[in-house]
C-alpha positions as CSV (number, residue, x, y, z in Angstrom):
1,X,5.6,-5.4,-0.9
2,X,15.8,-7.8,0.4
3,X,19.3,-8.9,-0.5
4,X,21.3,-11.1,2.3
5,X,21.4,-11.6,5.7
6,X,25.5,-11.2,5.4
7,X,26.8,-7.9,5.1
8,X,27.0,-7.2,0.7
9,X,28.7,-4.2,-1.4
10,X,31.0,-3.5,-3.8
11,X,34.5,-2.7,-1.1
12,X,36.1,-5.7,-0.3
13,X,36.2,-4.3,3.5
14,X,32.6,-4.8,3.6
15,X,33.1,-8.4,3.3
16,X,30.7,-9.7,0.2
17,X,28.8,-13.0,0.8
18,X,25.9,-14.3,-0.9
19,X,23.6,-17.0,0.2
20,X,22.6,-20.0,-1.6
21,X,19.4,-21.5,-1.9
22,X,18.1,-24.1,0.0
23,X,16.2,-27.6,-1.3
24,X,13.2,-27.7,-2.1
25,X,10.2,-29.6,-3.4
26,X,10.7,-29.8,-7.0
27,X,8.2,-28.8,-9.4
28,X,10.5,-26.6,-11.9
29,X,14.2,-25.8,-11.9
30,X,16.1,-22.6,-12.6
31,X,19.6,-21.9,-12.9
32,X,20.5,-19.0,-10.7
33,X,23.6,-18.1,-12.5
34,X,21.0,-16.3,-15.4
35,X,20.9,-12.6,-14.3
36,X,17.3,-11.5,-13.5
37,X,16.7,-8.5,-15.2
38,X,16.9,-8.7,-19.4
39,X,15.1,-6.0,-19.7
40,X,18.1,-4.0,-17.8
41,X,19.2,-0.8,-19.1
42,X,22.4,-1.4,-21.6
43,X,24.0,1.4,-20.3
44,X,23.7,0.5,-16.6
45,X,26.6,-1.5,-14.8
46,X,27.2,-5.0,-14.9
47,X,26.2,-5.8,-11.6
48,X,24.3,-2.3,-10.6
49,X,21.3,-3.4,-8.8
50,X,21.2,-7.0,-10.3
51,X,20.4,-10.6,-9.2
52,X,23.9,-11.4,-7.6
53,X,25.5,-14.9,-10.1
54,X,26.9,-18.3,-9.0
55,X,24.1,-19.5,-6.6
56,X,23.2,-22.9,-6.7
57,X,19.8,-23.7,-8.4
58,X,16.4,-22.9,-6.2
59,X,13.9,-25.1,-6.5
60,X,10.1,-24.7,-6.8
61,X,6.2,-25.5,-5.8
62,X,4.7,-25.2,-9.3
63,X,5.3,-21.8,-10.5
64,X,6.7,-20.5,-7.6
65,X,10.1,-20.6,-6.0
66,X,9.5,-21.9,-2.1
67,X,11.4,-18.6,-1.2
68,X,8.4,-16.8,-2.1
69,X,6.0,-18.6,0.3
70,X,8.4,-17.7,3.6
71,X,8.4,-13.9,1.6
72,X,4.7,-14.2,1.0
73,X,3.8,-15.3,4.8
74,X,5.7,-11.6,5.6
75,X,3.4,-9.9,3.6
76,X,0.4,-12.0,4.8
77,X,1.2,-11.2,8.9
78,X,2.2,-7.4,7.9
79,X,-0.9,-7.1,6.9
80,X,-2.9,-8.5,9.6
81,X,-1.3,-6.6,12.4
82,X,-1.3,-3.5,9.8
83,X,-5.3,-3.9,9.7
84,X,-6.0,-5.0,12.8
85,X,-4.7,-1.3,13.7
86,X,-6.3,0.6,11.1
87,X,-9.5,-1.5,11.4
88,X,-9.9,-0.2,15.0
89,X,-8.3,3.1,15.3
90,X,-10.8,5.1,15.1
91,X,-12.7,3.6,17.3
92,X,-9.9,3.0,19.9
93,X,-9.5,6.9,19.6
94,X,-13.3,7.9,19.7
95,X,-13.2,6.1,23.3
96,X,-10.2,8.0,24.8
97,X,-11.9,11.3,23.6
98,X,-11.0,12.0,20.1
99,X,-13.9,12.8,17.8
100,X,-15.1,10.8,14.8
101,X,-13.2,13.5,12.4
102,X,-10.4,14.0,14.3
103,X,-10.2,9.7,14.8
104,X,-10.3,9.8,10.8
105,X,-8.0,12.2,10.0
106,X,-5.4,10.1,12.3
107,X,-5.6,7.4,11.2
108,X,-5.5,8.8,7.6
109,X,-2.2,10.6,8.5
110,X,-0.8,7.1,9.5
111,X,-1.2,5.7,6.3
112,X,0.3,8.6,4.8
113,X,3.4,8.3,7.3
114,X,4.0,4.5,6.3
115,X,4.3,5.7,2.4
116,X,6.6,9.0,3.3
117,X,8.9,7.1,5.1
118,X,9.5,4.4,2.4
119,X,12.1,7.3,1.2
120,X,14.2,6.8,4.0
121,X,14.0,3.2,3.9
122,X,14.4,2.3,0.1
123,X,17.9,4.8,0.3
124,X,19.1,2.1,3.3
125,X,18.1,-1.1,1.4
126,X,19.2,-0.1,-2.1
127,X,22.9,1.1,-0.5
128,X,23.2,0.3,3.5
129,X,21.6,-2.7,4.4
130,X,20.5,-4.4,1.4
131,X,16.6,-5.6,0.8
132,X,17.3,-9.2,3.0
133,X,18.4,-7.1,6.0
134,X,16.1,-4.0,5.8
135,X,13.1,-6.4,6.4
136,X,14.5,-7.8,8.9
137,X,15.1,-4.9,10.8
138,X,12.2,-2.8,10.3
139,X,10.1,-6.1,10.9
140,X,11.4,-6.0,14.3
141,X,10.5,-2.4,14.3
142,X,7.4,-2.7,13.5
143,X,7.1,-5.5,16.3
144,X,8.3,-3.3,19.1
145,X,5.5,-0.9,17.4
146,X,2.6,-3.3,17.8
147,X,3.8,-4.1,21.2
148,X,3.5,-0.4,22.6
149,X,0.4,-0.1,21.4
150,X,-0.6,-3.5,23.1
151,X,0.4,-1.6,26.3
152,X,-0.9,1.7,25.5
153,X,-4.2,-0.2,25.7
154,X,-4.5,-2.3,28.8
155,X,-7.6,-1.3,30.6
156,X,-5.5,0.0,33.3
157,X,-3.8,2.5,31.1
158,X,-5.8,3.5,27.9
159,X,-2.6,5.7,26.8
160,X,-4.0,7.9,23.5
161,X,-0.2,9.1,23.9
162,X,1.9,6.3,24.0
163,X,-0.7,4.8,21.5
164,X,0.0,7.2,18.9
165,X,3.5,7.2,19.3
166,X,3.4,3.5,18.5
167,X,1.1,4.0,15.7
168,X,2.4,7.0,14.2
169,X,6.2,6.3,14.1
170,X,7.5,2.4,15.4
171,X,4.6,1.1,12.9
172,X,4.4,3.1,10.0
173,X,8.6,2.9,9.7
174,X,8.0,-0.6,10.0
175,X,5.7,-1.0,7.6
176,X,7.7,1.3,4.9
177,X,10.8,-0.7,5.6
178,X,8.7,-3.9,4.4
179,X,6.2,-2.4,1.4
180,X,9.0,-0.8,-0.3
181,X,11.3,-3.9,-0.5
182,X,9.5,-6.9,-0.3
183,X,7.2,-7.0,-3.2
184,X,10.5,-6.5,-5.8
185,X,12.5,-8.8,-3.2
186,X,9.6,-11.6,-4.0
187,X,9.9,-11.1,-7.9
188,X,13.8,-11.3,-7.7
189,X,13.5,-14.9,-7.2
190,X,12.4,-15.6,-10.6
191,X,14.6,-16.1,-13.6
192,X,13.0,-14.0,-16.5
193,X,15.4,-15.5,-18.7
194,X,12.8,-18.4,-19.3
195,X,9.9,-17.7,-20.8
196,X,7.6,-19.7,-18.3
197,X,9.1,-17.5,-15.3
198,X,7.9,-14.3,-17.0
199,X,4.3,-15.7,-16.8
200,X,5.0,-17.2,-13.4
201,X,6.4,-13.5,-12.4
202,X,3.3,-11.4,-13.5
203,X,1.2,-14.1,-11.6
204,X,3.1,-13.5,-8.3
205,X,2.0,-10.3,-7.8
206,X,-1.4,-11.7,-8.2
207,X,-0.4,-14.3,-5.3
208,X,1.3,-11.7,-3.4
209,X,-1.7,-9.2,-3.4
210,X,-3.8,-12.1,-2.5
211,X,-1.5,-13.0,0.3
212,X,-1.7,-9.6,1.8
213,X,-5.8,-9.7,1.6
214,X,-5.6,-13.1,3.2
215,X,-3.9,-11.8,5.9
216,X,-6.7,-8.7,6.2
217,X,-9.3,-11.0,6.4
218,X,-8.0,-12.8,9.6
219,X,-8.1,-9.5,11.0
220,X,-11.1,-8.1,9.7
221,X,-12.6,-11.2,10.2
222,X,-11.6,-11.9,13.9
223,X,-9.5,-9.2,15.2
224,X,-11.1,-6.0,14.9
225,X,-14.3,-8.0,16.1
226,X,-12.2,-8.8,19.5
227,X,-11.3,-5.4,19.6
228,X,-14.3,-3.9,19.8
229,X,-16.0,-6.2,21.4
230,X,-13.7,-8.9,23.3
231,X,-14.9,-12.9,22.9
232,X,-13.4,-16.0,23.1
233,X,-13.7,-15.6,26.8
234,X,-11.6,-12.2,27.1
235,X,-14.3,-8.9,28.4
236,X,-14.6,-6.4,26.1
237,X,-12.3,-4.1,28.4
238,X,-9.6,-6.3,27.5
239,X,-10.4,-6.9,23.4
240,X,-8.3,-4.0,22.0
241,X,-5.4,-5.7,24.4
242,X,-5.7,-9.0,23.2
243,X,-6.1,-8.3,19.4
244,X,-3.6,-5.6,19.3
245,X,-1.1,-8.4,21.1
246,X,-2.2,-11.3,18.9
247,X,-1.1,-9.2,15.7
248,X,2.0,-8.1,16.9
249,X,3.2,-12.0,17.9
250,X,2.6,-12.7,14.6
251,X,4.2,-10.4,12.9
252,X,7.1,-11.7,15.2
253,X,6.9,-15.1,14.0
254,X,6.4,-14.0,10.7
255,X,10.2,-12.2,10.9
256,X,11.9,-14.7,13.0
257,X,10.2,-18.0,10.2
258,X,12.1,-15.3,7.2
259,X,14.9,-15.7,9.1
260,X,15.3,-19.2,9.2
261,X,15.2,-19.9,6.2
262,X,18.0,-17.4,4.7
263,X,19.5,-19.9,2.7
264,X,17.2,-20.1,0.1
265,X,17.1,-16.1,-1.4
266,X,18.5,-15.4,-4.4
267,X,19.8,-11.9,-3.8
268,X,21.1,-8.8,-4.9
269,X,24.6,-6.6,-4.2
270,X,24.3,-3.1,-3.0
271,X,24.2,0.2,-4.8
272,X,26.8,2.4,-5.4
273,X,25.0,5.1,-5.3
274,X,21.2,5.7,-4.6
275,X,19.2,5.4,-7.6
276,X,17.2,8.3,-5.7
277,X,20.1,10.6,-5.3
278,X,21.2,10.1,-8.5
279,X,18.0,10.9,-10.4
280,X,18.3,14.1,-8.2
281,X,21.7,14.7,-9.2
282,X,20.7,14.6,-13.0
283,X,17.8,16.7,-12.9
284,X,19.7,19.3,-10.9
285,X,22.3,19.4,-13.4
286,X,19.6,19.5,-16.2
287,X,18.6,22.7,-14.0
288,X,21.6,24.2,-14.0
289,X,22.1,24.6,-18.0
290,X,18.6,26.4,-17.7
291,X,16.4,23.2,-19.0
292,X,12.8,24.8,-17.9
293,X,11.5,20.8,-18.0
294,X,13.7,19.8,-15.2
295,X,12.9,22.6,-13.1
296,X,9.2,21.9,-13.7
297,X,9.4,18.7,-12.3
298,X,11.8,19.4,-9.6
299,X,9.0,22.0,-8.3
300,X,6.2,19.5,-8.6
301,X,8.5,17.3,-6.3
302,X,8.9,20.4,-3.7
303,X,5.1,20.7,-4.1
304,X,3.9,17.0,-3.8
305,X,6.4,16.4,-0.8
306,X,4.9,19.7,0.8
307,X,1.3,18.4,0.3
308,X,2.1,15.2,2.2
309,X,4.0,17.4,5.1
310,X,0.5,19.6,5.2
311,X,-2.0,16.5,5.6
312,X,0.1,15.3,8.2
313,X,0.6,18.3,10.3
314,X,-3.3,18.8,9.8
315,X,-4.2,15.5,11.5
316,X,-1.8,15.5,14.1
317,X,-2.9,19.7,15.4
318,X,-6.4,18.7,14.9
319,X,-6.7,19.2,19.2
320,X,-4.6,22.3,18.9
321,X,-6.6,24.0,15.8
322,X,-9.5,25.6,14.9
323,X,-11.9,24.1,12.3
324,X,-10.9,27.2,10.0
325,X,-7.4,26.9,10.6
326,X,-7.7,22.6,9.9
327,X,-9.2,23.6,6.6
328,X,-7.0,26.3,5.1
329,X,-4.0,22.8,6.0
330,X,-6.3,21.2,4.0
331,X,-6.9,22.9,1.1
332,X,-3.2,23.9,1.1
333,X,-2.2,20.2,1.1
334,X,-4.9,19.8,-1.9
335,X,-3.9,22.7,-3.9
336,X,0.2,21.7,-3.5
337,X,-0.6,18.0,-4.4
338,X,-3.2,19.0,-7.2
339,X,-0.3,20.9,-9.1
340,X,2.4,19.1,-7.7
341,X,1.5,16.1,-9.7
342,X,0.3,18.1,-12.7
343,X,3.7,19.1,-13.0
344,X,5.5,15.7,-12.6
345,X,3.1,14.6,-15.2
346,X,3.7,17.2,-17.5
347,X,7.3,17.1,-17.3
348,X,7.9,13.5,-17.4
349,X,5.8,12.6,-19.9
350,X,8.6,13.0,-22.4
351,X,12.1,13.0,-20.3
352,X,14.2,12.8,-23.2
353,X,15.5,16.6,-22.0
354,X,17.5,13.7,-19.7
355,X,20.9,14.6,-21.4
356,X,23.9,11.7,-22.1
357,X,26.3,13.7,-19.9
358,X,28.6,11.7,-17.6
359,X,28.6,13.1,-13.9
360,X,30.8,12.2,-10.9
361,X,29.7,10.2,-8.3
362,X,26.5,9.6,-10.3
363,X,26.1,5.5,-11.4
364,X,22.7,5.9,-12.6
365,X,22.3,6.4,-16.5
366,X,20.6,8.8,-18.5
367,X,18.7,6.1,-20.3
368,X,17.7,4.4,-17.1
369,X,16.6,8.0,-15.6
370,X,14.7,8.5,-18.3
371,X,12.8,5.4,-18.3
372,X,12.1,6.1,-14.4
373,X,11.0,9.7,-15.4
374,X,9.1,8.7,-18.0
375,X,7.3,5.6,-16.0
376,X,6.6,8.3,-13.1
377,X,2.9,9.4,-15.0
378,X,1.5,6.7,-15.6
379,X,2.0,5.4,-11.5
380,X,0.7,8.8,-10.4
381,X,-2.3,8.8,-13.0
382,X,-2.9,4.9,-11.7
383,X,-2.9,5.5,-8.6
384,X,-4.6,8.7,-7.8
385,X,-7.6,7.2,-10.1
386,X,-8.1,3.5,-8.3
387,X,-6.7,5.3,-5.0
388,X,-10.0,7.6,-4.7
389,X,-12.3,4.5,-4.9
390,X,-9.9,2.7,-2.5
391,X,-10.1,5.1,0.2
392,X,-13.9,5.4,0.0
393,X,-13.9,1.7,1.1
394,X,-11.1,2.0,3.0
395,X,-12.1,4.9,5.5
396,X,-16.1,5.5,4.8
397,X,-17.7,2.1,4.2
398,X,-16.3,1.2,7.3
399,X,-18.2,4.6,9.3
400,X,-21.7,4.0,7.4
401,X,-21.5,-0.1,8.2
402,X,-21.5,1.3,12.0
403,X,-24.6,3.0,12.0
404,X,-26.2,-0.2,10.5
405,X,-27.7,-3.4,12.3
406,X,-24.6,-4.8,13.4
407,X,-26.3,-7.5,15.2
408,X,-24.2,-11.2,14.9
409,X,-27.3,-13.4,14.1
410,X,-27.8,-16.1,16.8
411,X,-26.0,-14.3,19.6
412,X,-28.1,-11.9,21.0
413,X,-27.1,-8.6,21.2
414,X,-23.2,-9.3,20.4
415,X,-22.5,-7.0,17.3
416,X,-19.7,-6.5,14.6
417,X,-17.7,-4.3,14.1
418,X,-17.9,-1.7,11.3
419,X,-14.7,-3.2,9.9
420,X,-15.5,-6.8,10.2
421,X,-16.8,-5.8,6.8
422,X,-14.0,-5.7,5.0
423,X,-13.8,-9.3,5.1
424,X,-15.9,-8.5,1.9
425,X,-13.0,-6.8,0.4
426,X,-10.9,-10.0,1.4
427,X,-12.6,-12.6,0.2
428,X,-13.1,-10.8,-3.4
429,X,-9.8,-10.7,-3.6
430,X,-9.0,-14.3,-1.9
431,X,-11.8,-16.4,-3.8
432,X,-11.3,-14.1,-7.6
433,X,-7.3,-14.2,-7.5
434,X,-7.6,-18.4,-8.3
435,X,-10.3,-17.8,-11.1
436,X,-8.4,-15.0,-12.9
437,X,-5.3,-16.8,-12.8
438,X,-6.0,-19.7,-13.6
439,X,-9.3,-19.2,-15.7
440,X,-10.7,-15.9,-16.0
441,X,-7.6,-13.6,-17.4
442,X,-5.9,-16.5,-19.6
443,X,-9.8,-16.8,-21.5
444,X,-9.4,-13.1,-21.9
445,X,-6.2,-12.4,-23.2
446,X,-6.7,-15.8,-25.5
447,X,-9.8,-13.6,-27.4
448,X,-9.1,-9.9,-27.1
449,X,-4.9,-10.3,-27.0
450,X,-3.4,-6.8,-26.7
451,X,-7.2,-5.1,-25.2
452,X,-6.7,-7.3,-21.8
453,X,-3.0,-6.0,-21.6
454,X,-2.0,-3.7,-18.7
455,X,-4.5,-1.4,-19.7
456,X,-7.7,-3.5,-20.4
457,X,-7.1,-5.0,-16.9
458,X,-7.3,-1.4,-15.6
459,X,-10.1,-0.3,-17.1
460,X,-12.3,-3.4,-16.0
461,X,-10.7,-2.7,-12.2
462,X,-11.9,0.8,-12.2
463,X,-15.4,-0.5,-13.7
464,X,-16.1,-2.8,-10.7
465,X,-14.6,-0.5,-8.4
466,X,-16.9,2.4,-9.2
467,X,-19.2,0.1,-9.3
468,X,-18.8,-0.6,-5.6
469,X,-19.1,3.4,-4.6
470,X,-22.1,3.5,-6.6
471,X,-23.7,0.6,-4.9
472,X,-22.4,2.4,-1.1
473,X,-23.8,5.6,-1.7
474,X,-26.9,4.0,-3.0
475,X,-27.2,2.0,0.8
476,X,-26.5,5.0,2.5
477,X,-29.9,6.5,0.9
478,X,-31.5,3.7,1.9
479,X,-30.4,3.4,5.6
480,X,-30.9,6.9,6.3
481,X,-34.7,6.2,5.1
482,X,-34.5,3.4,7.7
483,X,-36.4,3.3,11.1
484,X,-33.4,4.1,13.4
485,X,-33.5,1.4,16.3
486,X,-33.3,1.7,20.3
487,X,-30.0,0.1,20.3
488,X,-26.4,1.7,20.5
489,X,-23.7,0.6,18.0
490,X,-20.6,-0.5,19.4
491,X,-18.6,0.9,17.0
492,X,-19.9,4.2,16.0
493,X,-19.0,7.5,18.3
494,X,-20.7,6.8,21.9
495,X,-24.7,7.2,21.9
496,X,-25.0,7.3,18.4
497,X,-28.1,4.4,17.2
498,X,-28.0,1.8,14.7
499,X,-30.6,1.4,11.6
500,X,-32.8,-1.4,10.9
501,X,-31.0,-1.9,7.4
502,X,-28.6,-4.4,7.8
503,X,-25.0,-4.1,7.7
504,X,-24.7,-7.5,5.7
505,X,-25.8,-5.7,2.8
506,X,-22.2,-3.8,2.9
507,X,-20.5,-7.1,1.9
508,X,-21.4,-6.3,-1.6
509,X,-19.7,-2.9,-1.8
510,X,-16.4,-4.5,0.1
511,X,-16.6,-7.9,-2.6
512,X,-16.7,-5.4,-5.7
513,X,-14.1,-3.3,-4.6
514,X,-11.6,-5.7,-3.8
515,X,-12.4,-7.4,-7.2
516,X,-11.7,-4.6,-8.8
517,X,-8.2,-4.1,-6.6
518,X,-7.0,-7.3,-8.3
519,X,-7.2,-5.4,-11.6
520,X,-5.4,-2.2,-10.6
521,X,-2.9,-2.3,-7.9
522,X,-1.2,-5.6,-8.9
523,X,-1.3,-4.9,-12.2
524,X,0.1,-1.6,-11.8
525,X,2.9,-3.5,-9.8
526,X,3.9,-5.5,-12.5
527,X,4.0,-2.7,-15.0
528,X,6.6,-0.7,-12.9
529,X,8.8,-3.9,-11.6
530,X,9.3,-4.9,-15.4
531,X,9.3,-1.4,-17.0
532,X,12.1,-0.4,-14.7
533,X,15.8,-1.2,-15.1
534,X,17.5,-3.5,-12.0
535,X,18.5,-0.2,-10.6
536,X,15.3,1.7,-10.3
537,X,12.7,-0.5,-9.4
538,X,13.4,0.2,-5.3
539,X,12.5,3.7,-6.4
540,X,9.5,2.8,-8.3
541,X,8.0,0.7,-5.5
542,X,8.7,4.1,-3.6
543,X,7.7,6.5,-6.1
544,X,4.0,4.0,-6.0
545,X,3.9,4.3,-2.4
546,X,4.7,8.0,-2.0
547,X,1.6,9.0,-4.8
548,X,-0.4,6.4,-2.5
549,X,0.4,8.9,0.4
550,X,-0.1,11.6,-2.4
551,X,-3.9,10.0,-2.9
552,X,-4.9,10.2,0.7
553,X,-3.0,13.3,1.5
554,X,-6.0,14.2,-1.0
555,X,-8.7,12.3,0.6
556,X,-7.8,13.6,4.0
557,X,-8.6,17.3,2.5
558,X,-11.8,15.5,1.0
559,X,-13.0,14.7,4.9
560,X,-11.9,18.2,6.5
561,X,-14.0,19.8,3.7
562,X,-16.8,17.5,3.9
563,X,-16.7,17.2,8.1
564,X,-19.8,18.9,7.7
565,X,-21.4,16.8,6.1
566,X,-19.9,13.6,8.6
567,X,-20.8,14.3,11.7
568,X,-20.8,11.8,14.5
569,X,-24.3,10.6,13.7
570,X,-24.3,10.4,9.8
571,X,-27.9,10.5,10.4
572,X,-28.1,14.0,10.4
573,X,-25.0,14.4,7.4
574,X,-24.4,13.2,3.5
575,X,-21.6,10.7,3.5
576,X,-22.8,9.5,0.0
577,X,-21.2,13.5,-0.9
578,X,-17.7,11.9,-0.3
579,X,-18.5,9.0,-2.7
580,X,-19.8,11.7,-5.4
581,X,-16.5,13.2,-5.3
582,X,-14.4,10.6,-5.3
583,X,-15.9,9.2,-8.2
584,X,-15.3,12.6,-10.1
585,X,-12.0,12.2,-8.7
586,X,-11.3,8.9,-9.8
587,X,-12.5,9.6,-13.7
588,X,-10.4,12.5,-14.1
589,X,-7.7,10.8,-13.2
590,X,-8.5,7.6,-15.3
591,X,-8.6,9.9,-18.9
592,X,-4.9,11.2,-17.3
593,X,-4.0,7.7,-16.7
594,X,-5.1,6.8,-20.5
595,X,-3.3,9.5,-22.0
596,X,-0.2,8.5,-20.2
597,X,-0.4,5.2,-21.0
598,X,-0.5,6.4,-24.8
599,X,2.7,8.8,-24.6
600,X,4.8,5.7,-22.2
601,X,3.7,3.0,-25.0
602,X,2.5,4.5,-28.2
């Protein structure tokens, strides 16, 4: 997934501006003066986290305010430079000495890093910066991130060192800065006071999860290809250079175009208070008068931030440790996020041990707390169940597609890489988005009504998702039955062969899943933006992002316990016992996620 570009607060020394919206081309009108958020706690303040009153009308492309295009196109180049690392990490690592494990597990603690930090950075948007500004910022941080890395891998210097630095701190604070603002900064420019604009809402997080997928197929697509294998008339020496500088200029121009066109945000005034302090200041007081409820949850916190603390530190000592020492960080970090979120869950489920009392310094009410609270199992359940299919394609596909026939047809013996394949995932996304919007998902809810709710959606996401694991472990069998061919993949570890099955077949594993993320992460978007009161939904974005962190903190203890079983030629393993587990991962959590679901809405 920001409030002004001026300085904002409450203090008149802070000097409070607002910007007004730019013209547009008109399709539908608004009147900004509407506050936002109806379904607002009562008991919060006026203007506590709410769309800031007296700007002058926005105008839009059909359901959309234009705002959301320049917010959209931030999302879109994020992405692309996001992937374009991701996509060939692993590989980047495996050729400056790290093995295929070790690649994994680093790049599986940098997406853990970009959700942990999204703590520090929704505290300075919600009551430093403001959303507007925090982009900014960390968008230029990211940037300077992308740009490092661009130099850590000139031919000349092939840095793993100043690489990781880039990629495990400049980008992942970059990228929390921007996922835990600027999906609720993109639905802040509707006005949910008209009935169309609720529809027009729960559509753009639709758009804006198809927006960041367009953006991952460009890089999928062309830049991890360049990466690992140059093009275009740049040698191969010179392709993680050139992609790795490509994505970073965009992302530039991505930051600089939001810029420009700061007139047109409707925005929001700072926080008093942090939502996230406060929450913590109501529990602890709950804690003090010996509630045994608040203490349960405030230990599953302790436990879940611990497990995301151990998967980290696991990744990063892989050089340093032994394989027995890697997996007792591993099972530690699975065992503390196991019952970490098992106590959140059962805690939350029913917050109404929230009391009414009044506390100092605290602007935050119990009714809004407990609607945070009680909103918190249903993200984890959502997320840990979808999350264990997501990884699977994320991280594994990606590894099998390597040791297939990689071959580009009609160019001799130029290959793919293993995560050109996600393009799959992309287009699934890209071409279903349209069709459910506009066709599929209005069919749906016109015959079944309530069953194609939230819910409904869910359930058919998980479906097709499974599906997709299913249909990649079921490959894997059949490659490994495969002739294995004379020629050297250019992605896999060095010396390892390709298989004569080829890796277009994977494009059917990517397209499911990435139908079925259409049906489960946006979805589960819109449930905690318009479940949540003005003043909580920075922290729900967080909370989202920190169980994501939570989910591959998870996965990461699925590959150290399953390294066996993935060595550097999967010939001689069982990847298709990752899938197996995920799967069992993936339906426990779903019955949790159904069971909260009844308790949050019964």
């Amino acid at each position: 997934i920001g409030p002004t570009f001026q300085r904002q607060g409450h203090q008149p020394n802070r000097g409070l501006f607002w910007l007004s919206a730019g013209p547009a081309i008109v399709a539908m009108t608004v009147d900004e003066s509407k506050v936002l958020n109806l379904k607002a706690s009562e008991h919060a303040n006026k203007d506590y986290g709410s769309v800031s009153p007296g700007s002058p009308k926005a105008h839009q492309i059909a359901a959309m305010p234009t705002a959301c295009i320049f917010i959209l196109a931030v999302e879109l180049c994020e992405r692309l430079a996001f992937y374009t690392f991701t996509g060939t990490q692993e590989f980047f690592l495996e050729k400056t000495g790290y093995s295929l494990a070790q690649a994994n597990a680093l790049t599986t603690a940098m997406n853990t890093l970009c959700m942990a930090f999204t703590v520090f950075t929704g505290w300075v948007a919600d009551v430093q910066l403001g959303r507007f500004m925090t982009i900014i910022i960390f968008g230029v941080t990211y940037s300077i991130g992308g740009l490092l890395a661009t130099t850590a891998a000139a031919p000349s210097l092939m840095s793993s060192g100043l690489y990781l630095f880039a990629l495990l701190v400049l980008v992942p604070m970059g990228t929390a800065g921007i996922k835990s603002n600027i999906s609720n900064f993109g639905a802040d420019q509707y006005d949910v006071s008209d009935p169309e604009q609720v529809a027009a809402q729960e559509q753009f997080f639709q758009w804006f999860y198809m927006a960041i997928n367009v953006g991952s197929a460009f890089a999928y697509a062309f830049l991890t290809t360049l990466g690992t294998n140059g093009g275009m008339g740049i040698p191969k020496e010179y392709g993680y250079f050139a992609a790795y500088f490509i994505a970073s200029m965009c992302m530039l121009f991505a930051v600089v175009s939001f810029v420009c066109v700061r007139g047109r945000y409707r925005t929001s005034p700072l926080q008093r208070t942090s939502a996230m302090a406060d929450v913590c200041k109501r529990i602890s007081q709950e804690i003090q008068q010996g509630n045994r409820w608040a203490r349960l949850a405030a230990l599953g916190a302790a436990l879940a931030g611990s497990a995301i603390a151990c998967s980290v530190a696991s990744a990063l000592l892989q050089h340093e440790l032994s394989h027995g020492h890697v997996l007792i960080f591993s099972m530690a970090a699975f065992a503390l996020a196991s019952v970490g979120a098992l106590m959140i869950v059962i805690s939350c489920e029913s917050p109404d041990w929230v009391s009414e009392i009044d506390l100092p310094g605290v602007s935050l009410s119990a009714a809004d707390t407990r609607g945070f609270l009680k909103l918190l199992p249903v993200i984890i359940t959502a997320q840990m169940a979808f999350g264990a299919i997501y990884n699977c394609m994320q991280y594994s596909f990606q590894q099998q597609a390597c040791q297939m026939d990689l071959r580009i047809p009609g160019s001799g013996e130029s290959q793919f890489a293993g995560s050109f394949f996600m393009i799959g995932d992309c287009l699934g996304i890209t071409i279903a988005t349209p069709i459910a919007v506009g066709w599929f998902n209005p069919l749906l809810e016109s015959r079944l009504g309530n069953y194609f709710s939230h819910e409904g959606k869910f359930l058919f996401g998980m479906i097709v998702g499974g599906l997709s694991v299913v249909l990649a472990a079921y490959l894997e069998l059949l490659r490994r039955s495969m002739p294995v061919m004379d020629r050297i993949s250019n992605c896999a570890p060095d010396g390892v062969h390709m298989s004569e099955l080829s890796a277009v077949w994977m494009f059917l594993p990517f397209l499911l899943c990435g139908v079925g993320e259409i049906y489960t992460n946006p979805v589960i978007m819109h449930l905690a933006y318009s479940s949540s009161s003005a003043a909580t939904r920075t922290l729900a974005v967080v909370a989202t992002l920190l169980v994501q962190a939570l989910g591959t903190a998870i996965f990461g203890v699925q590959i150290t316990a399953l390294s066996q079983f993935m060595p550097n030629d999967l010939n001689d393993g069982h990847i298709e016992y990752g899938y197996y587990m995920s799967l069992g991962i993936a339906l426990f959590f779903y019955v949790s996620f159904v069971r909260s679901m009844r308790i949050f809405r019964p």
